[in-house]
C-alpha positions as CSV (number, residue, x, y, z in Angstrom):
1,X,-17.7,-6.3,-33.7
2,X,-21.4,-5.2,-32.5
3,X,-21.3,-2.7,-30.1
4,X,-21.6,-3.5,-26.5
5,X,-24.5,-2.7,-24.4
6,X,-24.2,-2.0,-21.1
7,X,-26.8,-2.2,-18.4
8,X,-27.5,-0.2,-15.1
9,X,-30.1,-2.3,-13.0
10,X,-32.0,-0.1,-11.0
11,X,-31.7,3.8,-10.7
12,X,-31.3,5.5,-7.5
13,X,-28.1,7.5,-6.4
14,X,-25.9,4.7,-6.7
15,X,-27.6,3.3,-9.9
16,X,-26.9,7.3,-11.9
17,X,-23.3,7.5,-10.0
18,X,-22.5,4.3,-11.8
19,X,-24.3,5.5,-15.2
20,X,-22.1,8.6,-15.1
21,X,-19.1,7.6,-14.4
22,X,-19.5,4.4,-16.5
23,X,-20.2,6.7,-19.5
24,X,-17.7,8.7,-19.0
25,X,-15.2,6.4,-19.0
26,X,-16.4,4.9,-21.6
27,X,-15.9,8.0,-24.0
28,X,-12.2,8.2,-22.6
29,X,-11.4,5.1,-24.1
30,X,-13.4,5.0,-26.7
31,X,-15.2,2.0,-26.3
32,X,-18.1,1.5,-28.4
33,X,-20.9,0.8,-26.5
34,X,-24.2,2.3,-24.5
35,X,-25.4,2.7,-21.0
36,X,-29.0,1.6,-20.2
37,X,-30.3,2.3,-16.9
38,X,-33.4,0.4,-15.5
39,X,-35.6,1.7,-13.3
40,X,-39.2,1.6,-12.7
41,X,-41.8,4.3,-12.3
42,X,-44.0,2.3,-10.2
43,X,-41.7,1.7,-8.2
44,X,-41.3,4.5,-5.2
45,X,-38.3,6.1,-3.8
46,X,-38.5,6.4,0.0
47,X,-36.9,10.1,0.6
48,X,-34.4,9.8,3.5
49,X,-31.9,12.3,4.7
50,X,-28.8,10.9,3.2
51,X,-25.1,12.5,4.1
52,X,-21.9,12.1,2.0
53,X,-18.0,12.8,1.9
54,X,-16.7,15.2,0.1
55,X,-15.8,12.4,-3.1
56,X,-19.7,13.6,-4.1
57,X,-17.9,17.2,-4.8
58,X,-15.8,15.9,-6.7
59,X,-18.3,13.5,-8.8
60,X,-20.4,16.8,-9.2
61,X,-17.5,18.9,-10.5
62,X,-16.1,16.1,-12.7
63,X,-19.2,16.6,-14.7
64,X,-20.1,20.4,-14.2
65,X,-22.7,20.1,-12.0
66,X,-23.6,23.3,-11.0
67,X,-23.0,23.0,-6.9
68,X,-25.9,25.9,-6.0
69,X,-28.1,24.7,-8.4
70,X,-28.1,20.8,-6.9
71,X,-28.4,22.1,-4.1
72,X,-31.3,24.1,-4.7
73,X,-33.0,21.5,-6.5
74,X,-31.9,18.6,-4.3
75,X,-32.9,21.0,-0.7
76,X,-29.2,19.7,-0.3
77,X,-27.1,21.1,2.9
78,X,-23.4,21.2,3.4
79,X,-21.9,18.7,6.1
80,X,-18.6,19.7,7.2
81,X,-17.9,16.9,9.5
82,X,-19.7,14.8,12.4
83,X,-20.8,16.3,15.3
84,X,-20.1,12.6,17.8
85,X,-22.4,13.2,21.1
86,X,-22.2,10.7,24.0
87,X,-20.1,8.8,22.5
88,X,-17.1,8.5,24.5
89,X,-19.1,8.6,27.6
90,X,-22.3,11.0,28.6
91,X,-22.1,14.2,28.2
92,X,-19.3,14.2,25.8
93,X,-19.4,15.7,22.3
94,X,-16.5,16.0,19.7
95,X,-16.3,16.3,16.3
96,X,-15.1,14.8,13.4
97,X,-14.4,17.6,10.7
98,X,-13.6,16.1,7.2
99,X,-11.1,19.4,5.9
100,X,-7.4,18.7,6.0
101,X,-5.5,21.1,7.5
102,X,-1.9,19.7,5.8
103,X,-2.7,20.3,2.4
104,X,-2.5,24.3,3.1
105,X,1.0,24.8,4.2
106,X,3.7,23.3,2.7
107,X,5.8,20.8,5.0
108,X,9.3,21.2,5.8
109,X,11.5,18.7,3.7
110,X,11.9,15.5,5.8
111,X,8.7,16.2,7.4
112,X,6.9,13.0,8.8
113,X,3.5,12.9,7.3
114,X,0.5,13.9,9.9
115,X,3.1,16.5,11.7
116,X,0.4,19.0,12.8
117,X,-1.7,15.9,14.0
118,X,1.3,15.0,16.3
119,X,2.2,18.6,17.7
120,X,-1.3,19.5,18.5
121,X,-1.7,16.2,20.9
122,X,1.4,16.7,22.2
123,X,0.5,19.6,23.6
124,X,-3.3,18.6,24.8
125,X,-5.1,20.5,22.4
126,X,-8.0,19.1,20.8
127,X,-7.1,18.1,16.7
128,X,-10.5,19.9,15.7
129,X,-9.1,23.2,16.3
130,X,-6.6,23.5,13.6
131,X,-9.7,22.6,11.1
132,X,-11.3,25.8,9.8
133,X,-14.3,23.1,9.8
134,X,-13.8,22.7,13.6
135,X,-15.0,26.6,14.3
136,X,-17.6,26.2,11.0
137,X,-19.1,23.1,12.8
138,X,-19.5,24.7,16.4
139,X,-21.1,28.1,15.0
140,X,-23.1,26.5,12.2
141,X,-21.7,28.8,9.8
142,X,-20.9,28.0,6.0
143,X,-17.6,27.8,4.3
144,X,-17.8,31.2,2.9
145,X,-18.1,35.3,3.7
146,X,-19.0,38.0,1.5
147,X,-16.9,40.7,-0.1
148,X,-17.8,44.2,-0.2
149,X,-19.8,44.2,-3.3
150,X,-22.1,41.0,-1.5
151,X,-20.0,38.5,-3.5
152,X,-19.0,35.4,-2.3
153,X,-15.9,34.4,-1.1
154,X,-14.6,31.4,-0.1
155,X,-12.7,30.8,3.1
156,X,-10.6,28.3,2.3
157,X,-9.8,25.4,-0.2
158,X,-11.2,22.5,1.3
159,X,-13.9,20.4,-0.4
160,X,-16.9,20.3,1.5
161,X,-19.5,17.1,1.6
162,X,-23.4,17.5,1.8
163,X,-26.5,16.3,3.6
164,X,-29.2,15.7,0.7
165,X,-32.8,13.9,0.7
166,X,-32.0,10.6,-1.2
167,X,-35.0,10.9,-3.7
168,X,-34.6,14.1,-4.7
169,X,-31.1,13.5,-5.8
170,X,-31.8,10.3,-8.2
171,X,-34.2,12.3,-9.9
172,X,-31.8,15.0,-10.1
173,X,-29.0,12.8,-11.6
174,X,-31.4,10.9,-14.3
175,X,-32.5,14.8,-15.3
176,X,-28.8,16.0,-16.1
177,X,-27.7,12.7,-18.0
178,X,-27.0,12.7,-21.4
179,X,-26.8,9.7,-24.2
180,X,-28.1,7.1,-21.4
181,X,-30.7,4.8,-22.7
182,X,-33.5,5.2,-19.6
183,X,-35.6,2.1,-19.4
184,X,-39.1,2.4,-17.0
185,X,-40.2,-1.0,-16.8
186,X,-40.2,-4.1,-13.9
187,X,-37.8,-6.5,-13.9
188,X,-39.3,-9.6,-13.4
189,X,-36.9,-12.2,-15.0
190,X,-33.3,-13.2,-15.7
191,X,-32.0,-15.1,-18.7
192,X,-28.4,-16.2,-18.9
193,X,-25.9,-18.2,-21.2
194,X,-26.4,-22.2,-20.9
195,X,-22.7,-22.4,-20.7
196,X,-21.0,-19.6,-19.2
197,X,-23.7,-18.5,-16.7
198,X,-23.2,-14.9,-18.5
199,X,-26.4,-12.9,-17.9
200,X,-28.0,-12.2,-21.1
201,X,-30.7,-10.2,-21.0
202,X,-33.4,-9.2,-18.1
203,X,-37.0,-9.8,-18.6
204,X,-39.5,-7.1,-17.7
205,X,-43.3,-7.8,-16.3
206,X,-44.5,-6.9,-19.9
207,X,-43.0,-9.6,-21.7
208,X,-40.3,-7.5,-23.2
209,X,-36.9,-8.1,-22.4
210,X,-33.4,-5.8,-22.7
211,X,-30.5,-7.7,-24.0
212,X,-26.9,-6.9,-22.7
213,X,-23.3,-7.7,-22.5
214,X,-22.3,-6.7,-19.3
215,X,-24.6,-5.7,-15.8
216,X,-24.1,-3.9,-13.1
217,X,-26.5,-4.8,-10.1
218,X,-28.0,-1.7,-8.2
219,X,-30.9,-2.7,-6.9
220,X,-29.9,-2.1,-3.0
221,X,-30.9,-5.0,-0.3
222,X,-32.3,-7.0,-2.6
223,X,-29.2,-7.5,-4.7
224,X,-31.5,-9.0,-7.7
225,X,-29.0,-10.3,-9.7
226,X,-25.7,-10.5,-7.9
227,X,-27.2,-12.9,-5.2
228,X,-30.5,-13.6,-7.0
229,X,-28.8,-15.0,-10.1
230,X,-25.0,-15.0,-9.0
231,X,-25.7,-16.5,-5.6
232,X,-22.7,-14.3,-4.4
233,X,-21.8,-15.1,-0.8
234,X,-22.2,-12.7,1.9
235,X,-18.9,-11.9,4.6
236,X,-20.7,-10.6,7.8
237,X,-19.7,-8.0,10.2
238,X,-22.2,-8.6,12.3
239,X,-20.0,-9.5,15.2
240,X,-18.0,-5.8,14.9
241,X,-20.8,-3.8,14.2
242,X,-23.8,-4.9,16.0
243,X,-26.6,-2.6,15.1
244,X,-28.9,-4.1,12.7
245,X,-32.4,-2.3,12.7
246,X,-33.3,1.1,12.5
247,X,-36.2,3.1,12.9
248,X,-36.1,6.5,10.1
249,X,-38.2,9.3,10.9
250,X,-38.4,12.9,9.9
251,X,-38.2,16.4,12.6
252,X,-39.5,20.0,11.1
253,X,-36.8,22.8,11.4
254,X,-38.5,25.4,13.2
255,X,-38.6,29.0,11.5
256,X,-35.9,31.2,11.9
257,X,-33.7,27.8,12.8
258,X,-30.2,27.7,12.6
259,X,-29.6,25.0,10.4
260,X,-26.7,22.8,11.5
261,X,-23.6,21.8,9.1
262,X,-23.0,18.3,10.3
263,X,-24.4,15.2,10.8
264,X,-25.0,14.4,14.4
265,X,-24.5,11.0,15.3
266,X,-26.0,10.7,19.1
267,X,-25.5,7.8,21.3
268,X,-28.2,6.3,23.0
269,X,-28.8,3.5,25.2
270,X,-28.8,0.4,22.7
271,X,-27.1,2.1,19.6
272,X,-27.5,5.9,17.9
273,X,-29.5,8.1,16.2
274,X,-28.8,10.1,13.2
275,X,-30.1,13.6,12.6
276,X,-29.3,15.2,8.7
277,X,-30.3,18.4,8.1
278,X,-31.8,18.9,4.8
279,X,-33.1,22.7,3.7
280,X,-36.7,22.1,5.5
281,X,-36.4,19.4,7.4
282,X,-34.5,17.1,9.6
283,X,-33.7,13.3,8.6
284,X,-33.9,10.7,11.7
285,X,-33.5,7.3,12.3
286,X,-32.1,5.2,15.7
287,X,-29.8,2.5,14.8
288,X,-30.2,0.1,17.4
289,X,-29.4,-3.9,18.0
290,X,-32.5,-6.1,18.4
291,X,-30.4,-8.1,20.9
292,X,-31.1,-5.0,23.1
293,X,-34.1,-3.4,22.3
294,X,-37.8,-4.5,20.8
295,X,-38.7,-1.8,17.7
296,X,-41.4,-0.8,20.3
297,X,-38.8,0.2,22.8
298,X,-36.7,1.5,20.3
299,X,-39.5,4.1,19.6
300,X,-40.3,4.7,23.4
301,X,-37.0,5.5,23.9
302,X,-36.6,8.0,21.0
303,X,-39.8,9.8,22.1
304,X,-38.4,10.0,25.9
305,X,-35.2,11.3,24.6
306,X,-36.4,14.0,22.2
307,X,-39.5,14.5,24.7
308,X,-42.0,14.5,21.8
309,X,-44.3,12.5,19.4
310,X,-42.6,10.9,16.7
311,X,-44.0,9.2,13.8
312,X,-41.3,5.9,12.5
313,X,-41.7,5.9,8.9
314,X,-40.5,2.2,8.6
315,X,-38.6,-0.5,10.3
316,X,-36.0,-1.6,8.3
317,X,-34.1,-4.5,9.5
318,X,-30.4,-5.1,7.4
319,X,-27.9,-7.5,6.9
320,X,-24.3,-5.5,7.8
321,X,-21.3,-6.7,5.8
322,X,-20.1,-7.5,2.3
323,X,-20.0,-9.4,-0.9
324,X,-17.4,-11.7,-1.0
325,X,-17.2,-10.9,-4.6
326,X,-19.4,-7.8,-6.2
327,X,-17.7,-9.0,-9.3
328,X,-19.2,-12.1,-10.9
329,X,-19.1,-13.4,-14.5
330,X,-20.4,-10.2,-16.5
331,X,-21.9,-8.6,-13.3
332,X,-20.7,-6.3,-10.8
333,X,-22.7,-5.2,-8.1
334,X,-22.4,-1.6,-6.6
335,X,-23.9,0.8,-3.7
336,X,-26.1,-1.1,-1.4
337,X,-26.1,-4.2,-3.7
338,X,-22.9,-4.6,-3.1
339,X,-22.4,-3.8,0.7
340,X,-24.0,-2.0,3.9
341,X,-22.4,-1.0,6.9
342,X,-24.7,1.2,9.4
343,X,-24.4,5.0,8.2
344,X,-22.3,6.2,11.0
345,X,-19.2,7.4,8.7
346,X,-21.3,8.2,4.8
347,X,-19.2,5.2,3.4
348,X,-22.2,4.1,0.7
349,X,-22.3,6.8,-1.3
350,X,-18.6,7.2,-0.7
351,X,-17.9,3.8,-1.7
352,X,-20.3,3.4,-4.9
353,X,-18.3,6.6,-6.2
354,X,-14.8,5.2,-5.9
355,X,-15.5,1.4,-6.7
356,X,-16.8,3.1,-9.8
357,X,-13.9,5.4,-10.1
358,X,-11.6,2.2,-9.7
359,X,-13.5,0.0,-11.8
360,X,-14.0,2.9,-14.6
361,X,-9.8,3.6,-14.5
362,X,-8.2,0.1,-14.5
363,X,-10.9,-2.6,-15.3
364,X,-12.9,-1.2,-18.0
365,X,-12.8,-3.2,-21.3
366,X,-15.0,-4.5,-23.9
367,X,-17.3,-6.9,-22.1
368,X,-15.5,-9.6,-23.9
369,X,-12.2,-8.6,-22.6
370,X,-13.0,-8.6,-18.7
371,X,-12.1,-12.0,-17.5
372,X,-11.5,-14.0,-14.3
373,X,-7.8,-12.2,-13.6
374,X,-9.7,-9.0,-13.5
375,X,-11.9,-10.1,-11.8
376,X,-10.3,-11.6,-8.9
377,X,-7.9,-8.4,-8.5
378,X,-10.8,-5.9,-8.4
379,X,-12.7,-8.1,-5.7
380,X,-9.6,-8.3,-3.8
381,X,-9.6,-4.2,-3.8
382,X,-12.9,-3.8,-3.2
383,X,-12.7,-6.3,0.0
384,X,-9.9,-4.6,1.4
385,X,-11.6,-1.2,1.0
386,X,-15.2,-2.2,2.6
387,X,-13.3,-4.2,5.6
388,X,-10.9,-0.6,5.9
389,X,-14.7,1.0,6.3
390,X,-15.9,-1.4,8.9
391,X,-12.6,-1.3,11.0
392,X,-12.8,2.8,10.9
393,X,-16.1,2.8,12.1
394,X,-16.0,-0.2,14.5
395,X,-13.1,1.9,16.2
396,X,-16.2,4.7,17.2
397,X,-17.5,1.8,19.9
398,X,-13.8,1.9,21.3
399,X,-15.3,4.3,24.0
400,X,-15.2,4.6,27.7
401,X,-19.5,3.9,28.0
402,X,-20.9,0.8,30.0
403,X,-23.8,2.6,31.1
404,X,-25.7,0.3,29.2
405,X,-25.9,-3.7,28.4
406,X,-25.4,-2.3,24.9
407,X,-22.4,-0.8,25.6
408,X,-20.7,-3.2,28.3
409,X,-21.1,-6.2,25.3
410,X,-19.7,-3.3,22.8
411,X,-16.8,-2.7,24.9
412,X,-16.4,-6.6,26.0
413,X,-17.1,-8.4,22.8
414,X,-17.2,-6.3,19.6
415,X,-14.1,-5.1,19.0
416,X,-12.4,-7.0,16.1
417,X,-9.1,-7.8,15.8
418,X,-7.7,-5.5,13.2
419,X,-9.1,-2.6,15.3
420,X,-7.3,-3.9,18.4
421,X,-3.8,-4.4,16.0
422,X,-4.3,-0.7,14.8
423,X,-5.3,0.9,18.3
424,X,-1.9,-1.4,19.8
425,X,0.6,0.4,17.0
426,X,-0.8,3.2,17.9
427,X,0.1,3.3,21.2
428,X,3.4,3.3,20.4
429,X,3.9,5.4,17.7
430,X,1.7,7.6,16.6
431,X,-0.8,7.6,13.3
432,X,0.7,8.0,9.8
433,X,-0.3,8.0,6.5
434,X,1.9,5.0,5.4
435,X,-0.1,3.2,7.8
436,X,-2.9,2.4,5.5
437,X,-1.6,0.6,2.3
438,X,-2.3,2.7,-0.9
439,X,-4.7,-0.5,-3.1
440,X,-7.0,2.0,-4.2
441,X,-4.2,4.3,-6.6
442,X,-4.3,6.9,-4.2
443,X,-8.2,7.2,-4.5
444,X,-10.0,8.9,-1.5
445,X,-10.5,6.7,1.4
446,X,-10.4,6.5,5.4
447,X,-6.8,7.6,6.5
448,X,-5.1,9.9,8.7
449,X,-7.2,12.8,7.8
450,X,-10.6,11.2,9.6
451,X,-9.1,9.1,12.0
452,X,-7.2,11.7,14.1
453,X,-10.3,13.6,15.3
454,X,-11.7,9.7,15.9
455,X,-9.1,8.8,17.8
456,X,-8.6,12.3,19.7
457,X,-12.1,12.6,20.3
458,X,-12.4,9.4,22.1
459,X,-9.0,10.0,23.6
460,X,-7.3,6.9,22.4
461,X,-3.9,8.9,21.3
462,X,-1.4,9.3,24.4
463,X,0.2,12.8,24.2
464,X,3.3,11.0,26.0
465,X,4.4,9.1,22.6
466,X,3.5,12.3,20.4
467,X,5.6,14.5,22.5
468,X,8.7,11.9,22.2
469,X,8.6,11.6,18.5
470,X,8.3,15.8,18.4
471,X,11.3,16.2,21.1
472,X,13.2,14.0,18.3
473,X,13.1,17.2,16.2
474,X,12.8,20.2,17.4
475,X,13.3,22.5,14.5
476,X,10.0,20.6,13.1
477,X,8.4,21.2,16.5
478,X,8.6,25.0,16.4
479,X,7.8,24.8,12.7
480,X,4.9,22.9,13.7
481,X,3.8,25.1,16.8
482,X,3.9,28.3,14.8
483,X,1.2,26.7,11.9
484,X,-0.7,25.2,14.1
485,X,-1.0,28.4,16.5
486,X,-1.5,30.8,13.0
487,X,-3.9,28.1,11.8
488,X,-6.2,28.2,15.3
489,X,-5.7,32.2,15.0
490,X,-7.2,32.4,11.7
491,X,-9.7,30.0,11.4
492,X,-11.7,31.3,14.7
493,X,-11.4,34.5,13.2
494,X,-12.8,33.4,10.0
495,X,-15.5,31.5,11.8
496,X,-16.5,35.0,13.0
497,X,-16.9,36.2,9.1
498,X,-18.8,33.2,8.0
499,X,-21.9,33.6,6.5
500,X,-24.6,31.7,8.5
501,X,-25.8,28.7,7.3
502,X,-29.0,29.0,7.0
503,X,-28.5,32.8,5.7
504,X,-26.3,31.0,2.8
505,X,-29.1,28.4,2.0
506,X,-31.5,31.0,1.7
507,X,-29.2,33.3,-0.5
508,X,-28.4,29.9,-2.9
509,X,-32.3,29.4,-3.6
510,X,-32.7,33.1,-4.3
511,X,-29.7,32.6,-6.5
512,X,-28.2,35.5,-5.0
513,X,-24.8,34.6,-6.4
514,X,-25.5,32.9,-9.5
């Protein structure tokens, strides 16, 4: 049998995530085939501030990525968590840190899952605390100190995620690939099999065309050949999450800055606005719904609330919702090809990486091997996993706000029904890790570990029901009290060692510690 060609349309984070993992999965099950990636010089890359999860640490690790060099060459931050402002109502800030504080003691047998998460609202104290993220976040500091001899040293062994600027990092990813086939030309044309409506090959500007056996569409919004060709149908969640426009800009960091370690996401009157750190500058944008505000209002309103000039680099309007299938025929479509929710919670990047991870562990065959059955089950998978994204997120507008017509229609209106079932369980008992069915083989997703400081944050857990189910055992309660208590302790204290952020970014591109 020839050996199969596989094709990457269009570059890009997401288009390189899929190229790596897709070769790499490849030469674990010794397929015999090649990866071609598409992507055209003459084309530009609009560089945005761009923030992840920590599943892009693990993607850089899998393939010994040098952290300190990415982020050098990528003028990459870290992002520890979310820093939510005005959210709940004005004046209000809480944050969403992304460590886990379980996974460093072991729990009692018996022990319920989420424990610590319980015993600290049972007792009224914010879930935050018992992150060592939590004191990271509020000083700005960076996950490590320094030992005597100016080593570093790391304080803990949580996986951090990063703020990057999007261009930088596509360029970075097509420099450190190996054996992928790089094609710079414009697509232009499709051709496809008269019978089984298999795309064939793709047809470039020049005349030439690249043959394949099996696509994968990552051409962002304008989803080229899933919905070009495919005419894949689109599920909306435009109801839940009603944003639909933003307006990206970018903000100096003033010398001598402290640089922050988390996204902000800051409420305003007719949506938010995001603010990234990368190593020199800030990337901006307002999300905002059209229904409420014109784009020329939008920017009026940004410049009143940062009190200066700002110059909008764009308005880009967006669809917010899903494929019904990113899996068609002999094409699957990943990153923003394949969905878009507003970028509130880093689920794209997040999302491209696992879908891949998924798709690269349990569907991978020889392109004549992958038929309908797989098909349908990995749709089904990646479904449930985007609608889990837009429920998490859609349960940030569960807030206590109607300062605005914004967020009286939020609060009224938008609210879908899953997040109403969830928020009603949770009322009576309180969040577990069973709660969220395990379709994704125990790949990372949005549990437990980032919706307690949600929920806590907006004050949506009742300390009466996590007191009852800790008063039910009170040998796990002490055992609880004394970790959490220790775990506070240490991690303020630690924050007090911390290197500063900035004072860490500026050792990495000296390569103080290489």
């Amino acid at each position: 049998m020839a050996q199969s060609r596989f094709v990457v349309v269009g570059g890009g984070t997401a288009g390189w995530i899929t190229a790596f993992i897709l070769q790499d999965s490849i030469r674990r099950l010794k397929l015999d085939a090649t990866v071609s990636v598409v992507e055209s010089s003459k084309i530009p890359t609009v560089g945005v501030g761009e923030a992840t999860t920590a599943a892009f640490h693990v993607f850089l690790r899998h393939f010994n990525i040098d952290i300190f060099d990415f982020m050098r060459e990528c003028e990459a931050t870290y992002k520890l968590g979310i820093r939510h402002e005005d959210w709940r109502r004005k004046g209000f800030t809480y944050y969403g840190p992304i460590d886990d504080p379980h996974q460093v003691v072991e729990a009692p047998p018996g022990a319920p899952s989420d424990y610590l998460n319980v015993y600290a609202v049972s007792v009224g104290k914010p879930v935050q605390d018992m992150h060592l993220f939590g004191p990271l976040l509020q000083r700005k500091k960076a996950p490590w100190t320094t030992k005597a001899d100016g080593s570093l040293l790391a304080l803990g062994p949580f996986l951090p995620a990063y703020h990057f600027d999007q261009a930088l990092v596509g360029k970075y990813l097509k420099a450190h690939s190996e054996g992928v086939e790089i094609v710079d030309n414009v697509l232009t044309g499709v051709e496809r099999h008269a019978e089984t409506g298999d795309v064939t090959a793709i047809v470039f500007e020049d005349g030439q065309k690249l043959e394949g056996d099996f696509f994968f569409d990552a051409t962002g919004f304008r989803k080229r050949l899933i919905v070009g060709e495919m005419q894949a149908p689109w599920v909306s969640y435009a109801h839940e999450l009603p944003v639909n426009r933003a307006l990206p800009f970018w903000l100096p960091i003033e010398e001598g800055e402290e640089i922050a370690n988390y996204t902000r996401a800051w409420a305003q009157e007719a949506g938010w606005m995001w603010q990234i750190p990368t190593q020199f500058r800030y990337g901006c944008g307002y999300v905002f719904s059209d229904e409420f505000r014109t784009p020329d209002e939008a920017h009026a309103e940004i410049e009143r609330v940062l009190g200066r000039k700002v110059e909008v680099r764009g308005d880009i309007q967006f669809k917010i919702g899903r494929l019904e299938k990113a899996w068609i025929n002999n094409v699957v479509a990943v990153g923003l090809s394949s969905n878009f929710l507003e970028p509130l919670e880093s689920t794209s990047i997040h999302g491209t990486i696992v879908q891949m991870m998924l798709f690269g562990g349990e569907y991978l065959r020889a392109p004549h091997e992958m038929g309908q059955e797989l098909r349908d089950h990995y749709n089904a998978r990646f479904g449930r996993q985007v609608d889990d994204f837009r429920t998490f997120v859609n349960t940030h507008y569960l807030v206590e706000r109607a300062d605005t017509p914004f967020w009286r229609e939020v609060r009224a209106n938008r609210i879908h029904p899953e997040t109403k079932e969830r928020l009603a369980r949770w009322k009576k008992e309180m969040p577990r890790h069973e709660h969220f069915p395990n379709y994704l083989s125990g790949l990372p997703h949005m549990e437990t570990q980032l919706h307690y400081p949600v929920l806590d944050g907006l004050g949506l857990l009742d300390p009466a029901v996590a007191k009852a189910e800790m008063a039910d055992d009170p040998k796990l309660r002490s055992f609880a009290k004394s970790v959490h208590d220790a775990m506070v302790k240490e991690y303020k204290q630690a924050a007090t060692k911390a290197l500063g952020h900035a004072e860490f970014l500026t050792g990495v591109r000296e390569r103080r510690w290489n």
